[in-house]
N, CA, C and O atoms as a Tripos MOL2 file, in Angstrom:
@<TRIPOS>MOLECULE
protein
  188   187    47     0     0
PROTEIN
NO_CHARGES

@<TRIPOS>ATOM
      1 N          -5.9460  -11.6220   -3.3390 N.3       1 UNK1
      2 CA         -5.2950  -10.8180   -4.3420 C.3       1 UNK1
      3 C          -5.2090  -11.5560   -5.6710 C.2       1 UNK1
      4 O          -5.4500  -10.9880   -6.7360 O.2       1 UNK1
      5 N          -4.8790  -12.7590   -5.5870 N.am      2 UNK2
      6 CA         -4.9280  -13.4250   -6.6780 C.3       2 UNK2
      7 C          -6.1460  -13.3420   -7.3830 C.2       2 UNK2
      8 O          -6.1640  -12.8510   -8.5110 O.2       2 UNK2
      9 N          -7.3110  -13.8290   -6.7610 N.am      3 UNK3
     10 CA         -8.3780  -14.2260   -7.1470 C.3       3 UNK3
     11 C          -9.4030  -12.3740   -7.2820 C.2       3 UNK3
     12 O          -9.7430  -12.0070   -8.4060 O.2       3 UNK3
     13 N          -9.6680  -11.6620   -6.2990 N.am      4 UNK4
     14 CA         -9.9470  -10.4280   -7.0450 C.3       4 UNK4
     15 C          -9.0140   -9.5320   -7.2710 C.2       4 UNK4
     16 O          -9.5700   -8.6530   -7.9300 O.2       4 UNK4
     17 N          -7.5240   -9.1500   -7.0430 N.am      5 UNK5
     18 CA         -6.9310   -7.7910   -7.2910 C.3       5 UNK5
     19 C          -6.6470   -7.2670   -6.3300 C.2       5 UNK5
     20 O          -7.1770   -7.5600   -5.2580 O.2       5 UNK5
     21 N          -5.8440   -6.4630   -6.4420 N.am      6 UNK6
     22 CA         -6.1410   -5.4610   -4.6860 C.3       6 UNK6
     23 C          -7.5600   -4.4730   -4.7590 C.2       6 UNK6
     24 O          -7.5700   -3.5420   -5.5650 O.2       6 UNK6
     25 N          -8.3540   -4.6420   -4.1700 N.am      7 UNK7
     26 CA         -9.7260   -3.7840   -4.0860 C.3       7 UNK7
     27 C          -9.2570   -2.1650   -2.9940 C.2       7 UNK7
     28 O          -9.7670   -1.0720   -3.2390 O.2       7 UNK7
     29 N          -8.1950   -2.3900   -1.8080 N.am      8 UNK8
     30 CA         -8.0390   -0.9840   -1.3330 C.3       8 UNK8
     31 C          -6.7000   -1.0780   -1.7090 C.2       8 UNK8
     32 O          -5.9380   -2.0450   -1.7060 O.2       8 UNK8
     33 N          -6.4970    0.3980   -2.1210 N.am      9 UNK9
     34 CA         -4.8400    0.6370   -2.2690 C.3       9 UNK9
     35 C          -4.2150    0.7630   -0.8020 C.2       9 UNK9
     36 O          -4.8990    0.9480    0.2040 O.2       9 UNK9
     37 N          -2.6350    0.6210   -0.8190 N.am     10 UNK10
     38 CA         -2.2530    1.1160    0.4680 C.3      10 UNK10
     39 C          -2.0590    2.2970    0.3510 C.2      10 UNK10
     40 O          -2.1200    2.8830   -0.7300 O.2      10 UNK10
     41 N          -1.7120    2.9960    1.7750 N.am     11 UNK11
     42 CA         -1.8810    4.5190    1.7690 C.3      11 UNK11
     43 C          -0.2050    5.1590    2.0290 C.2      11 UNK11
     44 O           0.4260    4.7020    2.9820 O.2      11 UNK11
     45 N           0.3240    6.0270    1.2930 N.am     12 UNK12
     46 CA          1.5060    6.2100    1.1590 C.3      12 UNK12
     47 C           2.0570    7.6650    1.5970 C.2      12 UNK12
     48 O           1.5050    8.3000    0.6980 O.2      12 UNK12
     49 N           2.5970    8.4240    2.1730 N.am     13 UNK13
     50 CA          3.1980    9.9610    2.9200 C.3      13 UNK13
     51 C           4.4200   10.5030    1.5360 C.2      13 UNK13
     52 O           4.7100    9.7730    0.5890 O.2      13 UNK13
     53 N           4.8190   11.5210    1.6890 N.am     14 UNK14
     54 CA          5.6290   12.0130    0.1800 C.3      14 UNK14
     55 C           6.7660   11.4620    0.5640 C.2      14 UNK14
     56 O           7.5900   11.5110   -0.3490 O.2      14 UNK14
     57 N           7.1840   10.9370    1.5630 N.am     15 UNK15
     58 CA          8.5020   10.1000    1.3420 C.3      15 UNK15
     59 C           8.3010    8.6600    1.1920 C.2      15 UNK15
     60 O           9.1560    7.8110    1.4430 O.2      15 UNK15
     61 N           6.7420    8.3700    0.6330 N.am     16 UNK16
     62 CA          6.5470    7.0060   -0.0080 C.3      16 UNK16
     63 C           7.0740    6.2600    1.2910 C.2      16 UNK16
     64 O           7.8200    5.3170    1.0270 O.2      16 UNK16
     65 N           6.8860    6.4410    2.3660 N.am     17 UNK17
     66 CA          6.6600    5.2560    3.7950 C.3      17 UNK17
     67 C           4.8490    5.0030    3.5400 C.2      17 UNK17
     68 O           4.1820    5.9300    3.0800 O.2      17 UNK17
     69 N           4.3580    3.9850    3.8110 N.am     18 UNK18
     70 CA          3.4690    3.3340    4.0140 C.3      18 UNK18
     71 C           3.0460    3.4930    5.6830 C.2      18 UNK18
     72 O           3.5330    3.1380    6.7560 O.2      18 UNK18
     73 N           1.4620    4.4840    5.0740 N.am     19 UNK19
     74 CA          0.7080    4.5120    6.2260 C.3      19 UNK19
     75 C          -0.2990    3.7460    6.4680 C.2      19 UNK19
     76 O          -0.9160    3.7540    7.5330 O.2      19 UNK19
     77 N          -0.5480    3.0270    5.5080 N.am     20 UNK20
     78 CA         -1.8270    1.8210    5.8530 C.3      20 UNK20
     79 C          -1.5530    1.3130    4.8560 C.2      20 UNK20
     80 O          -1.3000    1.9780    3.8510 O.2      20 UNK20
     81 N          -1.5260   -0.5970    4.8880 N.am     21 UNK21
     82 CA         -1.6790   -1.2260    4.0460 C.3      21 UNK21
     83 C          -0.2990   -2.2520    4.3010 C.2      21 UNK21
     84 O          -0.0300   -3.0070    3.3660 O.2      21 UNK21
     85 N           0.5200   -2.3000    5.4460 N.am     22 UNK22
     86 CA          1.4890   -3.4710    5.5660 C.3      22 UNK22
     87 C           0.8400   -4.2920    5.3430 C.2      22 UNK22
     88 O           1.4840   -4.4940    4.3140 O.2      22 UNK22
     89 N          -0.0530   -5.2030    5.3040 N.am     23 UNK23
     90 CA         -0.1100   -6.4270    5.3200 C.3      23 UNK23
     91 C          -0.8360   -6.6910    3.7690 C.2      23 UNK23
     92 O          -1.0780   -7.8580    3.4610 O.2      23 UNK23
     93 N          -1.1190   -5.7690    2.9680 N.am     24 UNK24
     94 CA         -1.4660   -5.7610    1.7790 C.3      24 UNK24
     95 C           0.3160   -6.0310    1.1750 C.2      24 UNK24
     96 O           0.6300   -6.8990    0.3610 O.2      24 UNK24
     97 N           0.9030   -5.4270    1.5740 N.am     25 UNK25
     98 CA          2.6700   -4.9750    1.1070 C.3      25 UNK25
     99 C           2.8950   -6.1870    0.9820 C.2      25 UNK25
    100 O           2.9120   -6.8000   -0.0860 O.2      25 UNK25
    101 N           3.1630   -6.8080    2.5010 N.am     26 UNK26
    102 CA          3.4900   -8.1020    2.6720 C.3      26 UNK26
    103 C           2.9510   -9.2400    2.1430 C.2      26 UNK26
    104 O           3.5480  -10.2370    1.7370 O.2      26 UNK26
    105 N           1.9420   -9.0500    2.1730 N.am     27 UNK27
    106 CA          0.9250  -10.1870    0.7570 C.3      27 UNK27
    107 C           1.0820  -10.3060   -0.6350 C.2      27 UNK27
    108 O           0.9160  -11.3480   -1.2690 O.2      27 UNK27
    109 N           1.4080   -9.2020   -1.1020 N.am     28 UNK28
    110 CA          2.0060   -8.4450   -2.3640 C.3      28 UNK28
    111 C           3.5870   -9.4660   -2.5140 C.2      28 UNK28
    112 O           3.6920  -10.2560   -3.4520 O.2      28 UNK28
    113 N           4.2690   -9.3670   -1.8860 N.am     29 UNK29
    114 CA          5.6050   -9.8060   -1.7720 C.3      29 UNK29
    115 C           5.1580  -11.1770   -1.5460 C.2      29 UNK29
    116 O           5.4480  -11.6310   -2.6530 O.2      29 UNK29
    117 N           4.7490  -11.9850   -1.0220 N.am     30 UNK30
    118 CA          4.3090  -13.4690   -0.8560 C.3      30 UNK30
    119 C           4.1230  -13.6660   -2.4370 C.2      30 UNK30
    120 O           4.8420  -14.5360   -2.9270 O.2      30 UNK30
    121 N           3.3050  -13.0150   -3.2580 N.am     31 UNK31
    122 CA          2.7290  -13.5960   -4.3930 C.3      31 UNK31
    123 C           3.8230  -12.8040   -5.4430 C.2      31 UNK31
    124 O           3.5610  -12.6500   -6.6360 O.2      31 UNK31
    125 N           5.2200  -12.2800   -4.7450 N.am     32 UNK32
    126 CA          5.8670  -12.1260   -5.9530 C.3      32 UNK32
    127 C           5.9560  -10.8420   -7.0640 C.2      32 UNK32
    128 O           6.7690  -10.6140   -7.9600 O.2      32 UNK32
    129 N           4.5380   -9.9790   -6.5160 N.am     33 UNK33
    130 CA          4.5350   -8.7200   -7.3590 C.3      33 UNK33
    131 C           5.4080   -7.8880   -6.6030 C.2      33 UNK33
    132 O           5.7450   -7.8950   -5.4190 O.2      33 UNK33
    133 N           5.7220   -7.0880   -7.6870 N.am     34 UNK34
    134 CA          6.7500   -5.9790   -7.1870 C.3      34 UNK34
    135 C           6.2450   -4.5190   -7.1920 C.2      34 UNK34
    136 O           7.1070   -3.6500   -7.0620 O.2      34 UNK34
    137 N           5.0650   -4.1740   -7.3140 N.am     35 UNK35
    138 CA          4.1590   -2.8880   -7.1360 C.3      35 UNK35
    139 C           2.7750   -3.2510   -6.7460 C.2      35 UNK35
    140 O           2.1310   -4.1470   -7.2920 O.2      35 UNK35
    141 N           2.4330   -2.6490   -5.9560 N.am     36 UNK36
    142 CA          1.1050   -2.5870   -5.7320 C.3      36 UNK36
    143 C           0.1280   -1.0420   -5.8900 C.2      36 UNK36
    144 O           0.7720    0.0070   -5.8880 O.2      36 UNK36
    145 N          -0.9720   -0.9930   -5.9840 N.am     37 UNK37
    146 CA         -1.5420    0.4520   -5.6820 C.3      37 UNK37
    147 C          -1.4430    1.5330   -4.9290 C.2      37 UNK37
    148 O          -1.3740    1.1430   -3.7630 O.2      37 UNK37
    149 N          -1.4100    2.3750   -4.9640 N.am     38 UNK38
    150 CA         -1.1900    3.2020   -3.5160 C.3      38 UNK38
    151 C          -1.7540    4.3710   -3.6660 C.2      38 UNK38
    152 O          -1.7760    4.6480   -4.8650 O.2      38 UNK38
    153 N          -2.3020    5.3340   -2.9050 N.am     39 UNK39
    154 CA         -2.7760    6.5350   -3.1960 C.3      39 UNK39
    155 C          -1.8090    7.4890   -1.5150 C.2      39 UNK39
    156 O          -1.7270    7.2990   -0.3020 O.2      39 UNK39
    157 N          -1.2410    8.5900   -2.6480 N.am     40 UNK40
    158 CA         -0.5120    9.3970   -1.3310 C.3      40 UNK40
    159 C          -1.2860   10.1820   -0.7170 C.2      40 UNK40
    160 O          -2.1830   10.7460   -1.3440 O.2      40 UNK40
    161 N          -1.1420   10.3570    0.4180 N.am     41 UNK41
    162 CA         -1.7360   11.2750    1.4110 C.3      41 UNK41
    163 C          -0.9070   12.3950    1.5210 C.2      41 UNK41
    164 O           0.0540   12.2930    2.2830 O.2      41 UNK41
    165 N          -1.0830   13.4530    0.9110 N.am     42 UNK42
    166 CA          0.0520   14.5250    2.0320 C.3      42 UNK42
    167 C          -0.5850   15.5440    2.8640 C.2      42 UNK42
    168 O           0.0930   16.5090    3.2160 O.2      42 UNK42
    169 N          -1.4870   15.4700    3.1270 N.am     43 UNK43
    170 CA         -2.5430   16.3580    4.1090 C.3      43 UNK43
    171 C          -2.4070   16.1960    5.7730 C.2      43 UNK43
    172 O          -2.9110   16.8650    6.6750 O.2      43 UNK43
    173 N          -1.4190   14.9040    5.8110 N.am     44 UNK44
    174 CA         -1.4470   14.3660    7.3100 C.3      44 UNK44
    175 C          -0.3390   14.7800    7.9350 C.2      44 UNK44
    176 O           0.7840   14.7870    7.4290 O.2      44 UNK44
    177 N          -0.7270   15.2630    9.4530 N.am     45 UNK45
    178 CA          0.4860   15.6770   10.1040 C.3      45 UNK45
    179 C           1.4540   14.2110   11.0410 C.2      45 UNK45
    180 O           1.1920   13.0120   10.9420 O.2      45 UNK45
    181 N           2.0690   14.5660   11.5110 N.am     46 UNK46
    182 CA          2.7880   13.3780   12.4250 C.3      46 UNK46
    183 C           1.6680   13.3340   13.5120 C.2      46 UNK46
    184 O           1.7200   12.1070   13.5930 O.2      46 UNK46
    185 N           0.8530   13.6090   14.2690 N.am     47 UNK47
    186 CA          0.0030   13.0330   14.9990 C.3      47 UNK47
    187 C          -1.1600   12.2560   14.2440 C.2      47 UNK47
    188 O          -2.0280   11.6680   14.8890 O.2      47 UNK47
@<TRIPOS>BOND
     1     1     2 1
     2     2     3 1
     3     3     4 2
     4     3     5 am
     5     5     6 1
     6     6     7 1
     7     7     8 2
     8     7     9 am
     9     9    10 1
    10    10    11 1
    11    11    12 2
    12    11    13 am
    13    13    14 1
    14    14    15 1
    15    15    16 2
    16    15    17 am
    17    17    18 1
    18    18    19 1
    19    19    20 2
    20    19    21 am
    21    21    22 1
    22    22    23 1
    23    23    24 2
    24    23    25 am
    25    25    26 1
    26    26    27 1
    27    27    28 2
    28    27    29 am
    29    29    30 1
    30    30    31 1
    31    31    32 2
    32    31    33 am
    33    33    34 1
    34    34    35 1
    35    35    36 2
    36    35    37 am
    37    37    38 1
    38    38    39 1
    39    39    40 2
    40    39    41 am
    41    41    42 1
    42    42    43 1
    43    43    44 2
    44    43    45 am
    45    45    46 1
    46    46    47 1
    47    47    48 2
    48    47    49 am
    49    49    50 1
    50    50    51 1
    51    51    52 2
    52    51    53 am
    53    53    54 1
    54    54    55 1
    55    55    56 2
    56    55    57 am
    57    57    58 1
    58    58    59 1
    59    59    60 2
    60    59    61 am
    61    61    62 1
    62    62    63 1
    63    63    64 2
    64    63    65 am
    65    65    66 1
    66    66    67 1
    67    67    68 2
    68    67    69 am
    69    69    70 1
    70    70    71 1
    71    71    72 2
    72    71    73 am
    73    73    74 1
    74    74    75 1
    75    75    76 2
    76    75    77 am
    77    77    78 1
    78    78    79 1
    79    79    80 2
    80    79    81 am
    81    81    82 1
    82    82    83 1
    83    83    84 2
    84    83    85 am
    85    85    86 1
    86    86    87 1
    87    87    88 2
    88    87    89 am
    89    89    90 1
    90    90    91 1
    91    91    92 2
    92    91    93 am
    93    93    94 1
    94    94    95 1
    95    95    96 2
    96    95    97 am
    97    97    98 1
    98    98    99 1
    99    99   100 2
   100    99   101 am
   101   101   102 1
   102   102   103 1
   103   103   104 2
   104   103   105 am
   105   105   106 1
   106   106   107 1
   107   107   108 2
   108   107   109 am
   109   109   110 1
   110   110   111 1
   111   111   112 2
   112   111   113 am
   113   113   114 1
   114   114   115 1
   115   115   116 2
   116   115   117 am
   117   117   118 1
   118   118   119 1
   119   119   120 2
   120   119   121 am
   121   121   122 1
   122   122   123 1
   123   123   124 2
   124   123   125 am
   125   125   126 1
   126   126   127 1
   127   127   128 2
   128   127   129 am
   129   129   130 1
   130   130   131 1
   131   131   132 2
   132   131   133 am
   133   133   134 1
   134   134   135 1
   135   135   136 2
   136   135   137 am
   137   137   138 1
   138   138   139 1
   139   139   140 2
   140   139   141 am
   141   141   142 1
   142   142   143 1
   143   143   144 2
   144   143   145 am
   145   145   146 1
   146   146   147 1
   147   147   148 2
   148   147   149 am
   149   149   150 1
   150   150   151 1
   151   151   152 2
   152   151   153 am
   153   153   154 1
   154   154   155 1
   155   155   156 2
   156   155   157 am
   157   157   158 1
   158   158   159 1
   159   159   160 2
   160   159   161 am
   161   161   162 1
   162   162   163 1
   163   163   164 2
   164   163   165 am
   165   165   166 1
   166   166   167 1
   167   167   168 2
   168   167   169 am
   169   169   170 1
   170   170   171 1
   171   171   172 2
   172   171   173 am
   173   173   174 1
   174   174   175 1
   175   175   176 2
   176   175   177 am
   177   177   178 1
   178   178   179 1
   179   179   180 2
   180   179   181 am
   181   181   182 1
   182   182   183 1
   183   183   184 2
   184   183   185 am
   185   185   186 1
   186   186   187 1
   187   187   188 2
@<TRIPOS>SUBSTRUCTURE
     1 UNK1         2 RESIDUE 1 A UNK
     2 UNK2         6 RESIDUE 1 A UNK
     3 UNK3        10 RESIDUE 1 A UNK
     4 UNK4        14 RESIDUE 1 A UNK
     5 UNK5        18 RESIDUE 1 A UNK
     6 UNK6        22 RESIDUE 1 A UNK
     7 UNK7        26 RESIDUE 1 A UNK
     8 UNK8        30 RESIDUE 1 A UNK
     9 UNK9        34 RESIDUE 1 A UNK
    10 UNK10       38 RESIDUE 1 A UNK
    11 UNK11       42 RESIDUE 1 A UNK
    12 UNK12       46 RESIDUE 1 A UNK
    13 UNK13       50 RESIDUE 1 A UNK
    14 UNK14       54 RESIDUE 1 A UNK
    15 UNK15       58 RESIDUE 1 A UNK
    16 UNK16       62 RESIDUE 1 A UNK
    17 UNK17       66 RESIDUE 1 A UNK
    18 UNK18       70 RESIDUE 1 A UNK
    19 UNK19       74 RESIDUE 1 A UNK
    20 UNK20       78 RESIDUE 1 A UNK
    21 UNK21       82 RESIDUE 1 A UNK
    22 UNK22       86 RESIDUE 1 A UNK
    23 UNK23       90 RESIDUE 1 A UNK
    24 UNK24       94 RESIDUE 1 A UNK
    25 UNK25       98 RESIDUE 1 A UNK
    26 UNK26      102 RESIDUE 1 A UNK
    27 UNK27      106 RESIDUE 1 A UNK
    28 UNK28      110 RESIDUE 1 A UNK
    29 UNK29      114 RESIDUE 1 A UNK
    30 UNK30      118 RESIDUE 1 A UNK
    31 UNK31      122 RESIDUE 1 A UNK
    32 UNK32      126 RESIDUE 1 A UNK
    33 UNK33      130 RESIDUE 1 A UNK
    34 UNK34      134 RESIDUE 1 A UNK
    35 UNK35      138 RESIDUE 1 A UNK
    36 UNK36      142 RESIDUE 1 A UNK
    37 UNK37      146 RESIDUE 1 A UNK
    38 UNK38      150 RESIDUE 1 A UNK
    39 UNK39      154 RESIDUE 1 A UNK
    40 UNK40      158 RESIDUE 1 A UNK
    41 UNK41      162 RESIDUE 1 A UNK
    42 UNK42      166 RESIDUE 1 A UNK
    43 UNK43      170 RESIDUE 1 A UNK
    44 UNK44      174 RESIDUE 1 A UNK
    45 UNK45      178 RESIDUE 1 A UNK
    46 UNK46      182 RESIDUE 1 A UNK
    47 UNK47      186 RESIDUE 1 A UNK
């Protein structure tokens, strides 16, 4: 992240829970930023 950026966003539901991308989150928070990318999904059901 440092060295290129985040290249995939994490993936986010309309109540902004995180469906892919914890360990981008958590990497994010190691280096101190307080936003990262995200693109919402709302097309997805609970299965």
């Amino acid at each position: 992240m440092q060295e290129f950026g985040f290249t995939v966003p994490a993936l986010i539901d309309e109540a902004n829970r995180i469906l892919a991308g914890h360990g981008r989150l958590e990497a994010a928070k190691l280096l101190g930023l307080t936003s990262i990318p995200c693109v919402r999904v709302s097309h997805m059901s609970e299965a």
